[in-house]
Legacy VTK file of the C-alpha trace (Angstrom):
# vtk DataFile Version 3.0
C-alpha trace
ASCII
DATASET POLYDATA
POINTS 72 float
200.940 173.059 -40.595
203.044 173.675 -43.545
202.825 170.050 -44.747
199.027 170.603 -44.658
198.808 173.638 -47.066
201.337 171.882 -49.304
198.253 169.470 -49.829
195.740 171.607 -49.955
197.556 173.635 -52.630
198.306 170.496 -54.502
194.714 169.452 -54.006
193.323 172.710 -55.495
196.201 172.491 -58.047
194.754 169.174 -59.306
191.019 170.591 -58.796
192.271 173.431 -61.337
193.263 171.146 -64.067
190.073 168.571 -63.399
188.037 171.805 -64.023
189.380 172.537 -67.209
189.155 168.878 -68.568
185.415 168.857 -67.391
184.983 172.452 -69.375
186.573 170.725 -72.755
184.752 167.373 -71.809
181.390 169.736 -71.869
182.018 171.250 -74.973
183.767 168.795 -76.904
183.741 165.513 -75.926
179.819 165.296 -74.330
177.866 166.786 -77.840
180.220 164.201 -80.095
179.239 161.244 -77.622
176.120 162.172 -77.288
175.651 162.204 -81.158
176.863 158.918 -81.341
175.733 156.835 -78.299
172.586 159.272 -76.601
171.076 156.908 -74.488
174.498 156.832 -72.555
175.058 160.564 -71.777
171.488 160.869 -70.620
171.813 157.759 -68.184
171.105 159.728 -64.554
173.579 157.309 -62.409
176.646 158.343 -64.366
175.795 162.094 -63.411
174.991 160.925 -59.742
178.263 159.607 -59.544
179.816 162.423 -60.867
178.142 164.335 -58.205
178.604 162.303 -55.413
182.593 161.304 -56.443
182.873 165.306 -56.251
180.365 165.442 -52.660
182.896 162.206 -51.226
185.768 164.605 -52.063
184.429 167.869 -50.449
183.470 166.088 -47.459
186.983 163.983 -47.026
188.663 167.054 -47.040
186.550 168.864 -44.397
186.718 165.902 -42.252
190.758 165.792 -42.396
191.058 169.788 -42.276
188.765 169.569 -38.964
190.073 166.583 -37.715
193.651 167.184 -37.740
197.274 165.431 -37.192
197.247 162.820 -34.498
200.555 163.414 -33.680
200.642 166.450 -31.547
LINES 1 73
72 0 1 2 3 4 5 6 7 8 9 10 11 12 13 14 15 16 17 18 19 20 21 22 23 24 25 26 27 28 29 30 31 32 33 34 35 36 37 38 39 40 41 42 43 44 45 46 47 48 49 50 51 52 53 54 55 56 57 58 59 60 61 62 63 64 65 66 67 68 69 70 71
């Protein structure tokens, strides 16, 4: 069980830091791209992605937090 929150805590560790580079992606990075090149911010399949790359990861975790070790 300990091995388990060890990844969890790394997982939300990692979630911590992707949160902040999305905040400075959305208030830096996004408006100078989108002054550039604004036919590619507004594309809807990058945001879908996005979305479901973030969904996939939600779900993978749920499924391996439910599922469990198979060696008990």
């Amino acid at each position: 069980m300990g091995e388990r929150l060890k990844v969890f805590a790394l997982v939300a560790i990692l979630g911590f830091f992707a949160g902040i580079i999305a905040q400075i992606t959305a208030d830096y990075i996004i408006p100078a791209i989108m002054a550039i090149l604004p036919q590619l911010v507004q594309i809807k399949f990058l945001v879908s992605g996005f979305a479901g790359a973030c969904l996939t990861l939600v779900l993978v975790s749920a499924w391996a937090y439910i599922t469990g070790s198979s060696e008990r």
